[in-house]
matplotlib code that plots the C-alpha trace (Angstrom):
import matplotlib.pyplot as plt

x = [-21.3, -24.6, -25.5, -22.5, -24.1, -27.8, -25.9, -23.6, -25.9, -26.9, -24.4, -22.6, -21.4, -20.8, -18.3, -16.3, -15.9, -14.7, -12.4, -11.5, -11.1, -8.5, -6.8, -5.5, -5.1, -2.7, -1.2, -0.9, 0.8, 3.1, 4.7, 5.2, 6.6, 9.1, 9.9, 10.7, 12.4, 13.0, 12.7, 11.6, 8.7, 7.1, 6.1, 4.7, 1.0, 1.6, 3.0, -0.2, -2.3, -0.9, -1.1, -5.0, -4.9, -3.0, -5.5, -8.2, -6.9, -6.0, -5.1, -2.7, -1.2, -0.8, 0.9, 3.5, 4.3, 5.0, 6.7, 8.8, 11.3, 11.7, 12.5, 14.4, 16.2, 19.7, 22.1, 22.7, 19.3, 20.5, 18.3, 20.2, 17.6, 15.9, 17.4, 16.3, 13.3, 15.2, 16.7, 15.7, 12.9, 11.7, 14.0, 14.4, 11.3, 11.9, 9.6, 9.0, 7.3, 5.0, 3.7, 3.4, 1.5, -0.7, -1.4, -3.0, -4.4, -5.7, -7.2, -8.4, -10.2, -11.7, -13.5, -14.9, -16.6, -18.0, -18.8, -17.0, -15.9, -11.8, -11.0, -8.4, -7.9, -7.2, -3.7, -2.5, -3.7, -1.2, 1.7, 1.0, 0.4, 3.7, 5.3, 3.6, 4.5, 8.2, 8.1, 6.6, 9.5, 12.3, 10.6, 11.0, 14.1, 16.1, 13.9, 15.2, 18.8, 18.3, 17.5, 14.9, 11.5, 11.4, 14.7, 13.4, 10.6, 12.2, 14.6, 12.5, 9.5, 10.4, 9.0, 5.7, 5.4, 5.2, 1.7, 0.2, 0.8, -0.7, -3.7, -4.2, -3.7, -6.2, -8.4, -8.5, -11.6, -11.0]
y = [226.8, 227.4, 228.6, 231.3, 232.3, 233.0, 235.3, 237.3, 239.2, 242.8, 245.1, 243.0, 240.8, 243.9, 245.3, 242.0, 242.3, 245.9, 245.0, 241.8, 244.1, 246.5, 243.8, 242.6, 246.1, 246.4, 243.0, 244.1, 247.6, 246.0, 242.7, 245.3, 248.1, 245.9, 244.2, 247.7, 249.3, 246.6, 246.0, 249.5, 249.6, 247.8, 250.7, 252.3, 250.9, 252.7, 255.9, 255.9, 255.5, 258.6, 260.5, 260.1, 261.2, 264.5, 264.8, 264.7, 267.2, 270.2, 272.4, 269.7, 269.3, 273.2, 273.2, 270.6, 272.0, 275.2, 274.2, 271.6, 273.7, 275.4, 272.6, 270.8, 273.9, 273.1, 269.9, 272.1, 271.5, 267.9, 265.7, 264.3, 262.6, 266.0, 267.5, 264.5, 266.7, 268.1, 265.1, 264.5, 261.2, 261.0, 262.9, 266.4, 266.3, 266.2, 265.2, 269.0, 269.2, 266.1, 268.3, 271.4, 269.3, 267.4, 270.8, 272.3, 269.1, 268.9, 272.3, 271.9, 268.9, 270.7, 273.3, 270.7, 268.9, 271.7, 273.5, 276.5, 279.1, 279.3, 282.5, 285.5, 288.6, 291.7, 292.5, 289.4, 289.5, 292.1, 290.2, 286.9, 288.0, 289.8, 286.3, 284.3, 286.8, 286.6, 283.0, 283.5, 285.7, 283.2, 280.4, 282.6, 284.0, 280.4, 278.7, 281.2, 280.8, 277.1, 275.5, 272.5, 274.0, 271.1, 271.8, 275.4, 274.1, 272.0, 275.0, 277.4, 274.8, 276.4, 279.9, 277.9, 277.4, 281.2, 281.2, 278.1, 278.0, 281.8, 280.7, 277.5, 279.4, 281.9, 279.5, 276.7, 276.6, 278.1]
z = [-111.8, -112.7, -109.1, -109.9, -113.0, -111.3, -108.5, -110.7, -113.0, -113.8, -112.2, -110.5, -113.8, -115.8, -112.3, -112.9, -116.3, -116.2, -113.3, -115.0, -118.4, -116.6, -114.9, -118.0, -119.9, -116.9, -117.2, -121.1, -120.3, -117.7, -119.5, -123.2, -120.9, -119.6, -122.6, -124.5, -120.9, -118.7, -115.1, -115.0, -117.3, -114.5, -113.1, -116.3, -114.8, -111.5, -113.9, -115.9, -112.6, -111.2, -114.4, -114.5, -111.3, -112.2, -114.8, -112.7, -110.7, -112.1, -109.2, -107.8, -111.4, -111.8, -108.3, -109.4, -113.1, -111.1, -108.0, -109.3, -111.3, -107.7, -106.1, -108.7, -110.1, -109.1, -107.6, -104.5, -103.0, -101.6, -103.7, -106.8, -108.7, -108.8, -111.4, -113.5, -114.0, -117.3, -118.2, -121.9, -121.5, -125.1, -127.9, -126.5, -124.3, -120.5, -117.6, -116.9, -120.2, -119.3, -116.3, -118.1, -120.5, -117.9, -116.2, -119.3, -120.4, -116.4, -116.6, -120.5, -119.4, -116.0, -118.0, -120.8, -117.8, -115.3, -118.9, -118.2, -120.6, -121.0, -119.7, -120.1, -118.8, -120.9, -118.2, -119.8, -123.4, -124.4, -122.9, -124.1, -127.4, -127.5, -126.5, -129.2, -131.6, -130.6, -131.0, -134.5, -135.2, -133.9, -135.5, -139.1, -138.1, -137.5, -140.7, -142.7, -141.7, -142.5, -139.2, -138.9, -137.7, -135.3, -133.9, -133.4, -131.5, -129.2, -128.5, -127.7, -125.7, -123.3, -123.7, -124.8, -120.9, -120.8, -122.6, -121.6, -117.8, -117.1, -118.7, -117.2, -113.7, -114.8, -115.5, -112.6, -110.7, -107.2]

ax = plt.figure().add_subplot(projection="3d")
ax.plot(x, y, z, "-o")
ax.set_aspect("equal")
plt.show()
């Protein structure tokens, strides 16, 4: 034992620990996921692995959010568990959302780390402004006539696609 001790030291001890450290966070994620979802929450580790991979690729993750209501738009393309992709997952949010999400969160975290500005062009100022200023309006519009404000939200998330997704675009780093 003590012989194991002398050879694993410096860098070498802390690469085991970490590995040992996420080999248990894993263990952790997998024996609660399947507990709350069953047989299928085993793949929540695999899940999480490929959505830091997503994140850490922002031109990958853009691709996907916008090619995968393409693909998965109707039945009639021969895949059924496509149109899963707006299938409600958690309350009214669907699996589409969790790309758009990743995408901007994807591109948000690309310009925090190669220090970039965030960038957007006047041609789509206008636009996008006039799109968050109809949202504004719907979002009074339905309060006022009684409707939840969360309700509202989740009704009209999908227009919020219409801001973030041109400016993540515009600002990927080609």
């Amino acid at each position: 034992m003590l012989a194991l001790r002398q050879r694993l030291r410096g860098q070498q001890l802390e690469t085991l620990l970490v590995a040992l450290t996420a080999s248990l966070a894993t263990l952790a994620v997998a024996i609660f996921a399947e507990r709350r979802l069953g047989g299928a929450g085993l793949f929540v580790p695999l899940l999480l692995v490929g959505a830091v991979l997503l994140v850490r690729q922002p031109l990958a993750t853009v691709a996907l959010a916008v090619a995968a209501p393409v693909v998965c738009e109707g039945s009639t393309f021969g895949i059924p568990a496509m149109t899963k992709l707006y299938d409600p997952v958690f309350k009214q949010l669907t699996a589409l959302d969790a790309l758009v999400g990743f995408a901007v969160l994807a591109v948000a975290l690309d310009l925090i780390r190669c220090r970039r500005q965030p960038y957007l062009p006047a041609a789509l100022g206008f636009p996008l402004l006039m799109a968050a200023l109809a949202m504004a309006a719907g979002l009074a519009v339905t309060t006022g006539q009684g409707w939840s404000p969360r309700d509202t939200l989740f009704s009209m998330h999908v227009l919020a696609y219409l801001l973030l997704l041109p400016i993540a675009i515009v600002n990927l780093d080609l």
